[in-house]
Structures are given as C-alpha cells and as structure tokens.
C-alpha positions as CSV (number, residue, x, y, z in Angstrom):
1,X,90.0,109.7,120.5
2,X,93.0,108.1,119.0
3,X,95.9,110.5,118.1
4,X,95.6,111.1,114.3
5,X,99.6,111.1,114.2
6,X,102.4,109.6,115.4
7,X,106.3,110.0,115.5
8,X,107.8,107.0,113.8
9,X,112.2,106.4,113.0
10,X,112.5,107.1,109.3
11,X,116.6,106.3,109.6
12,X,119.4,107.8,110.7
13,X,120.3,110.3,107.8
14,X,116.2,111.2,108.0
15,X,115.5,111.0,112.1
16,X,111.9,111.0,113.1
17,X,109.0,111.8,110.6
18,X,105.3,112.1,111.1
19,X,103.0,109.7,110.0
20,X,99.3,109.3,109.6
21,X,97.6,106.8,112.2
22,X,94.1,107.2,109.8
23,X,92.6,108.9,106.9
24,X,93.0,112.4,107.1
25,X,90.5,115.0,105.4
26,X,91.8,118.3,103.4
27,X,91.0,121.0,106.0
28,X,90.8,118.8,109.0
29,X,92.8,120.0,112.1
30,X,95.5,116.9,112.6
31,X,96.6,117.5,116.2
32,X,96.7,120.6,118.4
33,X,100.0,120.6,120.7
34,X,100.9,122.7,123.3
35,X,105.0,123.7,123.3
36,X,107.2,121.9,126.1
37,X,108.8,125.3,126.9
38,X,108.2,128.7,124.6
39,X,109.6,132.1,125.2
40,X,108.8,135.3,123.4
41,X,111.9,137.6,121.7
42,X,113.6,139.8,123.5
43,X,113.3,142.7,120.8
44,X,109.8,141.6,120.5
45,X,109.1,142.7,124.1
46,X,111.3,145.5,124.3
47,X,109.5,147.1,121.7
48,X,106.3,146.9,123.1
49,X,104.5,144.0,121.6
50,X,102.8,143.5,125.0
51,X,101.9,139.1,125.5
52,X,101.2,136.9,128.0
53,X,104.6,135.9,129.6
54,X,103.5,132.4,129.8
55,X,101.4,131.5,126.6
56,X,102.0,134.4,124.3
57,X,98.6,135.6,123.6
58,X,98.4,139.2,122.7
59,X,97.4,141.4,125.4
60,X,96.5,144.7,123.7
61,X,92.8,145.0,122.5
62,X,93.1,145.0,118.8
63,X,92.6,148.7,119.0
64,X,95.4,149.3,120.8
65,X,97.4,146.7,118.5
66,X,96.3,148.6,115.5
67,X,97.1,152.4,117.1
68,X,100.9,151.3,117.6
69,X,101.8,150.1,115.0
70,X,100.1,153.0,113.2
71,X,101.3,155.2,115.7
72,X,98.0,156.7,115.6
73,X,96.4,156.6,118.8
74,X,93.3,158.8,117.4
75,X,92.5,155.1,115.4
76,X,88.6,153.9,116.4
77,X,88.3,150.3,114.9
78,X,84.6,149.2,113.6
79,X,83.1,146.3,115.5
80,X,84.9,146.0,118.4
81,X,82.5,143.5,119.9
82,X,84.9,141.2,117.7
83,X,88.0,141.8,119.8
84,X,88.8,138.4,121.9
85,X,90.9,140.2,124.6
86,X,89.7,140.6,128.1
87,X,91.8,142.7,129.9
88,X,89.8,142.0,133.1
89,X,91.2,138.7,133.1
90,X,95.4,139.6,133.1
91,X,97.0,139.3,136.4
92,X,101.0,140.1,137.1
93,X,103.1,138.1,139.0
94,X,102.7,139.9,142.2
95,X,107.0,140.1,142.5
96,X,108.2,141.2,139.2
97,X,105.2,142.3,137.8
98,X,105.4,140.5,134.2
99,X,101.5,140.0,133.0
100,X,99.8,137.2,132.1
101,X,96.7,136.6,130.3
102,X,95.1,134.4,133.0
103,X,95.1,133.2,136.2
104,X,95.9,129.7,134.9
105,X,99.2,131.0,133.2
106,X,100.6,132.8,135.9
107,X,100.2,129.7,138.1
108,X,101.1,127.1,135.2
109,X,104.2,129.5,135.0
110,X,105.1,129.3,138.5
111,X,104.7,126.0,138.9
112,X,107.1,125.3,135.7
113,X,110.0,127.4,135.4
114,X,108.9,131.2,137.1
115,X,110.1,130.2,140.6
116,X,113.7,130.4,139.3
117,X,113.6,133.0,136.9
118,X,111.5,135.8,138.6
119,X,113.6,138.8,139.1
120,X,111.1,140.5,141.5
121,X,112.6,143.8,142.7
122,X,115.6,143.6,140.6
123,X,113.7,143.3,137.2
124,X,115.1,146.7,136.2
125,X,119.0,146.1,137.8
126,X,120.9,145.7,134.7
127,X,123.6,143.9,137.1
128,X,121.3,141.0,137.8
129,X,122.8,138.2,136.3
130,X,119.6,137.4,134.4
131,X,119.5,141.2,132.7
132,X,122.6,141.0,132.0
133,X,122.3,137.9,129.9
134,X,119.2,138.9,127.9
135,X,121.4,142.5,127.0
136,X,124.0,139.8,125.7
137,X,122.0,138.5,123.7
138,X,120.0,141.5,122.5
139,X,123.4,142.5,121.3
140,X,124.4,139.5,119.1
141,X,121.1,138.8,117.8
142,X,119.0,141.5,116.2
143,X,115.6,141.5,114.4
144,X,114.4,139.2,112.6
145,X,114.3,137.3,115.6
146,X,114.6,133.5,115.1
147,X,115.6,132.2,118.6
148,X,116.0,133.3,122.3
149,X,118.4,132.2,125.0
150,X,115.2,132.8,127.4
151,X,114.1,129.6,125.7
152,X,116.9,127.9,126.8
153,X,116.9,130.1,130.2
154,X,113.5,128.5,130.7
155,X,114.5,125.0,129.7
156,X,117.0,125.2,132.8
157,X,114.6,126.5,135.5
158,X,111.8,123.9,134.4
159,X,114.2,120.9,135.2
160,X,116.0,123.0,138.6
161,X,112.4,123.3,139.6
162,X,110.9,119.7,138.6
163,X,110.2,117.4,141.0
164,X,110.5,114.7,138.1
165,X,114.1,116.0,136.9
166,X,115.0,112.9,134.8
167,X,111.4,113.1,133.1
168,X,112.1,116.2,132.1
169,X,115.5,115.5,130.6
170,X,113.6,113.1,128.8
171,X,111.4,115.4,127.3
172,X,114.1,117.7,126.2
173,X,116.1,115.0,124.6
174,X,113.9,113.3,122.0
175,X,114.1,116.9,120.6
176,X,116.7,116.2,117.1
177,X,120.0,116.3,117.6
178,X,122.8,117.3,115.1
179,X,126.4,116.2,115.2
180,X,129.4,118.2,117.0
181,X,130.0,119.8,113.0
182,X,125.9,120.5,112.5
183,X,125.9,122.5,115.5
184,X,128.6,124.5,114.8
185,X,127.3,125.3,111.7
186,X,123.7,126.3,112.9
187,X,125.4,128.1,115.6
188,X,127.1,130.0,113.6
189,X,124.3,130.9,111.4
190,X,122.5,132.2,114.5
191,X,125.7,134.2,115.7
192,X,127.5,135.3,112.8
193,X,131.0,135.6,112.1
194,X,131.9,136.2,115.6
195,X,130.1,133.0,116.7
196,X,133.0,131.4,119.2
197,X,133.7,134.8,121.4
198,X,130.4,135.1,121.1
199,X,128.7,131.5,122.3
200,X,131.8,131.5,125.1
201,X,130.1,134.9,126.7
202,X,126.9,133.6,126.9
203,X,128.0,130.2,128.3
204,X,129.5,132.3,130.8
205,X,126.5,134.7,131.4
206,X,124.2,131.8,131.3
207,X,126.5,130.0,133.6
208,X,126.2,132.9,136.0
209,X,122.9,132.9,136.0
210,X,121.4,129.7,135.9
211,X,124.6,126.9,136.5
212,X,122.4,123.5,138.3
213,X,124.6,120.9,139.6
214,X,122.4,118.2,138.0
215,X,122.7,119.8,134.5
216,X,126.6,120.3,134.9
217,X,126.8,119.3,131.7
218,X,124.4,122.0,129.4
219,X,126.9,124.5,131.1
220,X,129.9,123.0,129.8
221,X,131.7,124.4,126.2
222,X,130.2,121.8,124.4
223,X,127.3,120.9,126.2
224,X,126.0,124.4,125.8
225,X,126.9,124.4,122.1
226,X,124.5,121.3,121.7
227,X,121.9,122.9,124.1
228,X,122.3,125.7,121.3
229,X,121.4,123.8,118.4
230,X,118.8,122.1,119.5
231,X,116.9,125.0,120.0
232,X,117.8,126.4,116.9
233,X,117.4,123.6,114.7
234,X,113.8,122.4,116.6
235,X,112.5,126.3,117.1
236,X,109.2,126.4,115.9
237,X,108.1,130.3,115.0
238,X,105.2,131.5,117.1
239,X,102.9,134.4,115.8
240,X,100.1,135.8,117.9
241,X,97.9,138.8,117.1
242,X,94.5,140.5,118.9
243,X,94.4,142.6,115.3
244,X,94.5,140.0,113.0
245,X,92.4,137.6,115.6
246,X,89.9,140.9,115.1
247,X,89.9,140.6,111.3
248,X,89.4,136.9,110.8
249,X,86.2,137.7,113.3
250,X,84.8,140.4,111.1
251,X,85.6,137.8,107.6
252,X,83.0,136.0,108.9
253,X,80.3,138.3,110.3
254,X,77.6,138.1,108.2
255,X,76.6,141.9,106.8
256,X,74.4,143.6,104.1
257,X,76.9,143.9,100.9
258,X,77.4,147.6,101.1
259,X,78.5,147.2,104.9
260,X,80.9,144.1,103.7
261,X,82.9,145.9,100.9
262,X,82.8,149.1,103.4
263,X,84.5,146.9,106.0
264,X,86.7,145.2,103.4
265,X,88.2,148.5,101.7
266,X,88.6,149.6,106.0
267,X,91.1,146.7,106.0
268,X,93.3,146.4,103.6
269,X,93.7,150.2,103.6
270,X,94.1,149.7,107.6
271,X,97.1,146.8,106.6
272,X,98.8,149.4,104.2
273,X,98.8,151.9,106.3
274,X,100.8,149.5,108.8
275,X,103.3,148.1,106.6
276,X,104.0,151.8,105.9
277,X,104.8,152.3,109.1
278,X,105.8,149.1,111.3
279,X,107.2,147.2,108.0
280,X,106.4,143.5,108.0
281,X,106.6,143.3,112.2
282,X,103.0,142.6,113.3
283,X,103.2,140.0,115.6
284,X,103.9,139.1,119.1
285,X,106.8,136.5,118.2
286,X,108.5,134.2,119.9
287,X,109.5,130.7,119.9
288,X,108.8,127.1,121.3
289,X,109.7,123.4,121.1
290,X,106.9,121.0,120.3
291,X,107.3,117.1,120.9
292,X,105.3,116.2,117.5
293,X,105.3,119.5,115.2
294,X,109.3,118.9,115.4
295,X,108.8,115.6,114.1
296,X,107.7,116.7,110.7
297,X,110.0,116.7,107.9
298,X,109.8,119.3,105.7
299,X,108.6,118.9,101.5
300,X,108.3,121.3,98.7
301,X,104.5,120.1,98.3
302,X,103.4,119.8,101.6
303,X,100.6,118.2,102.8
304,X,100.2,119.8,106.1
305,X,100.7,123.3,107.8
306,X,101.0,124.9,111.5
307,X,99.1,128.1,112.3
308,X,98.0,129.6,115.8
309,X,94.4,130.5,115.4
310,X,93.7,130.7,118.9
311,X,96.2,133.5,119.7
312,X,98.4,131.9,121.7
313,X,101.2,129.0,121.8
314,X,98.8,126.4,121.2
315,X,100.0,124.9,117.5
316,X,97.5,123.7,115.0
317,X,98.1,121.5,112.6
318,X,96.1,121.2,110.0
319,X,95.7,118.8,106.5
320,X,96.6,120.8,102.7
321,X,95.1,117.7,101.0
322,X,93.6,114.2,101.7
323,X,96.5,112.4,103.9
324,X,95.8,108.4,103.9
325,X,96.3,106.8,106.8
326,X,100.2,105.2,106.8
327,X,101.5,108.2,104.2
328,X,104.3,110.8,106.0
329,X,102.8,114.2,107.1
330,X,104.9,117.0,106.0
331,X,105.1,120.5,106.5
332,X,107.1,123.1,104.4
333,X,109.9,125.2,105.7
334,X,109.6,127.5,103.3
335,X,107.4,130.2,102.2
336,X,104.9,130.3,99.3
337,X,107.3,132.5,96.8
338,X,110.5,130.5,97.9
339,X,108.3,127.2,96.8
340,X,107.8,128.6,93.4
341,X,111.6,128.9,93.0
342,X,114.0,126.4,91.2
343,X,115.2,123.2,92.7
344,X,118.5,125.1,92.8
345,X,117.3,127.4,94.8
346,X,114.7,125.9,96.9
347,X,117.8,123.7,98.0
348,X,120.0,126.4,98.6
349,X,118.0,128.0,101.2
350,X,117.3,124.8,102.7
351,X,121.0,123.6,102.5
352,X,121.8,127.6,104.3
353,X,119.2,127.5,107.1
354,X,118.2,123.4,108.0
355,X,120.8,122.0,106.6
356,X,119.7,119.4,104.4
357,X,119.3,119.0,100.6
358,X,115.8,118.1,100.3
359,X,114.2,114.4,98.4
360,X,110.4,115.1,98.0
361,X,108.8,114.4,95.0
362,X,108.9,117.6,93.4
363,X,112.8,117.5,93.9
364,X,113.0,114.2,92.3
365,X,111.7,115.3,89.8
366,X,113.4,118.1,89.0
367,X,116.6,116.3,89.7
368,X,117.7,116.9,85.9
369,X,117.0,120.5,85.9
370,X,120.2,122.6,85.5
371,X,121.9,123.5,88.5
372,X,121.3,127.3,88.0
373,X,118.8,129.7,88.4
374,X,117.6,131.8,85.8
375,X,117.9,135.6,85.7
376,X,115.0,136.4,87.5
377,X,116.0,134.5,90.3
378,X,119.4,135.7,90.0
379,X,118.1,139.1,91.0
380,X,115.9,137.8,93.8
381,X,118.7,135.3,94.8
382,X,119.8,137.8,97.9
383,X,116.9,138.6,98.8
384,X,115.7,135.0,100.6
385,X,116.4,136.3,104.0
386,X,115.7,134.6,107.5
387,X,113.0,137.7,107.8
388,X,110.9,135.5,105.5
389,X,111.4,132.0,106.9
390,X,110.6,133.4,109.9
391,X,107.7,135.2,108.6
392,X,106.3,131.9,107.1
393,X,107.0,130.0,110.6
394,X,105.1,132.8,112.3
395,X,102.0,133.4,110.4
396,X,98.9,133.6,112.5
C-alpha cells in the first residue's frame, strides 16, 4: 500500500510539511515510523526506569512498574494475564551487560551503532571517556529531560560503523536545520545561562570519545553546535510504559458491571497514589529523530497526533479529524491546557521553545485579539514549563 503521507517544500521561512497523499478517516492510524536513531535519558535510566537499550520498551512487568513508583513492593495488581512483558525473552549484551527486550534488538543494535559504543568491562570506570561524558551531561541537564547527547553519541557510532557512510549522512541531514543565530538560541535554551563553557566541554568530552576522521566536521565548534540543534529542534519525545500498556488492556476486557467499576475505582486510586509519590514521572523516556514525524508542522487545531501504543519507539500517527487527500497534516506542540490559552500565550511558549510565531487558522483568527493575557493567565503564565511540553510529546 501507498504511503498515506508525504514530505513536501512548503518554503523556506516554513521547510518541509506533511501532506495527505489520500483521504484520511478520523481515527485512522496515518503512518507508523520507526526513529533513525533514539536514545533513552540518562536520569531516566539512572533512576531505574528499566527499557530496552535499543527500542525502549519497558522491561518491568507492570507489577513491578507499579511497586516502584509506589515504593510498595507488597502491591499485587488484578489481572495480570494483561501484562505484555516477557521477561523470558530479554537478553544482555554479553560484554557490558545493558538489556534488551529481544534478540532482534540486541543484534539490530550491534549491527547499527553498539559495536562503537559498548563499554564492556569498563561500564562502571567513571574514567572511560564515554562515562565521563554522560556525567557531563547529567550535570548540565536535569529532569525534565528533553534531549540526550547519547542521541547524538549514537548518531556518531551508526555512521563510524556504516558500511554506507554517505547514506547515512544523508539520512541525518534532511533532519531541519536552523541558522548559526537559531541554534544558538535553542542551544541555549537546552543549556542555560552557562551555555558556551558549557557546549565547549562537551565538544571536548564528545571529541574524546567519539572524534571519526570522516565526521571531522560534527566535532568542530560549530559543527557540533549545529549537530546540537538539530537534535534539539527535531527530538521527538518518546514515552513507554508496561503499567499503563496494563491499563489500556483491562479498559477493554469485557467484565460483569460490578467487576468493571471494582477494577475502575482499583485504578484511578492506583494513579493517585503514584502521583503522590513519583509526581508526574511515569515513563520510560527518551528521545528519537523520525524522517516524517519531523516533517509535521505544528497548529493550534491539529489534525493529527503521535502516540506509542505498542510500548516501544515505534511512532504512530494517527488522524483528529477527516484529513482530505492534498490538505497539510499537522500535529500540536503543545498540550491540551496550553491550547486553550490566548493567542498571546499560545505564541509565547511557541516563540520560547520552537521558535516560531505560529499562522494556523485559529491564530488568524485571533490575530486582533489584544496582545495580553488576562488575569487568570497571568497567574498561570510561569507555570508553562518544558515538564509539560515534554509530558505532551511523551504521552503513551
């Protein structure tokens, strides 16, 4: 079957968009696209939220899942015939022992990017060159996670290790691209205020651990700086969970009434319960770069939206509303409340973390509303953090 979207040049001040190669039903799945390269966060791991090192798929049973971040490890969950994981199924990589959830993904691993960066014996040397970048960036970049120099680390050993090097370098650079200004700015807004001693160190570190001849150039000030950008500005947010996976499963067993709103009230008390304890943090996280999903520009009314139902990187996309064929496919990159908000706003947010100042139709046609946001935005104006952009981009 014919792809049901395709990347078309909009113009330069736009890029790329997505469009619609037929008619699209509300509720139909548009494409599903495996990432070029995706890494999981480095706080993510070190605290425990255990996923394949290749795919991301959650590895605990959702048991388990639910027991941490409870920290309740007396917790029995109903059901648990509904839990997808199968633990008899994870292998390591027999060097460095990092698991995966398959077979298939320790080998696709290998064959793309693992060869290079397995640390075998010295996974725990906090000299290695490797370890010592990943501390340096644990350092600069705290929860909420919205980016990982592994993603970049892995970027680097795919193309050292290719056979194909040039293909891959074409892969990597039909990802956007910002200009020398742009990617200061959205380096900046990854690093902070002490963004240029910062980015310098872990050129250097990265250098150290990774510098390739044929890529001379990602390792150079501002090679690196644009290497940088692009993953921050083409990032997609990736959100796995065996707990929620669980849940959806027991939405749609089929049960007497009594044994429904039994199961129900188990659920939402189980969910407050969590927040109480791990706050809004349930996921495996991480992120990737995906050819198309990066393609779509982003709306205040969006037509489309990305999810990972299968518990792992693979990226649906599915349709919000009839989409004809020929009409631009849009996602939205923010969330539901920040949608709600004034143009003003909406556009600040944008403007902050993508940007741009945004042209869809709702915009337009609230182009003549005042430029200020009314009190009760006022109060919620600080509150718009990257914790809930990256919560949107993440939900499972």
């Amino acid at each position: 079957a014919g792809a049901a979207a395709e990347a078309r040049f909009i113009s330069s001040a736009k890029g790329k968009g997505l469009f619609a190669t037929k008619n699209i039903r509300k509720g139909e799945t548009v494409f599903v696209e495996r990432p070029v390269v995706s890494s999981q966060f480095l706080w993510n791991a070190l605290y425990n939220y255990r996923a394949c090192d290749h795919c991301l798929r959650a590895l605990e049973t959702a048991e388990e899942n639910a027991q941490r971040l409870l920290g309740k490890s007396s917790l029995v969950l109903p059901h648990p015939e509904q839990c997808s994981i199968r633990k008899d199924l994870h292998q390591q990589c027999p060097r460095c022992q990092v698991t995966y959830c398959s077979a298939e993904c320790r080998q696709a691993a290998l064959e793309q990017y693992h060869q290079v960066l397995c640390l075998g014996p010295s996974r725990d040397d906090p000299t290695h060159p490797l370890n010592k970048l990943q501390e340096a960036w644990r350092n600069m970049h705290y929860p909420p996670e919205t980016s990982s120099i592994m993603l970049m680390a892995r970027m680097v050993a795919t193309i050292k290790q290719a056979k194909d090097k040039e293909w891959w370098v074409k892969a990597f650079s039909q990802f956007c691209s910002k200009t020398a200004n742009e990617e200061e700015e959205i380096v900046h807004k990854l690093l902070g205020d002490k963004f240029k001693g910062q980015l310098e160190l872990l050129r250097l570190l990265f250098t150290e651990a990774l510098y390739d001849e044929y890529l001379s150039r990602w390792f150079t000030p501002e090679g690196f700086r644009s290497l940088f950008a692009l993953v921050g500005t083409n990032g997609q947010g990736i959100g796995t969970s065996s707990l929620s996976q669980w849940v959806h499963a027991c939405d749609a067993l089929d049960l007497p009434m009594l044994q429904r709103e039994e199961l129900d009230a188990f659920i939402d008390q189980l969910y407050k319960d969590i927040e109480k304890e791990s706050g809004e943090f349930l996921n495996c996280e991480g992120s990737g770069l995906y050819v198309l999903q990066s393609c779509c520009n982003h709306s205040c009314i969006p037509n489309a939206e990305t999810s990972f139902p299968e518990n792992n990187f693979l990226l649906h996309l599915t349709a919000l509303e009839d989409i004809e064929a020929g009409e631009e496919i849009c996602i939205s990159y923010l969330d539901c409340c920040q949608r709600e908000r004034s143009r003003h706003s909406r556009n600040k947010i944008l403007r902050e973390n993508y940007l741009f100042t945004c042209s869809c139709p709702k915009c337009l046609a609230q182009a003549d509303d005042a430029d200020v946001t009314s009190d009760e935005e006022e109060e919620g104006e600080g509150e718009t953090d990257d914790a809930e952009l990256e919560d949107e981009m993440t939900d499972v």
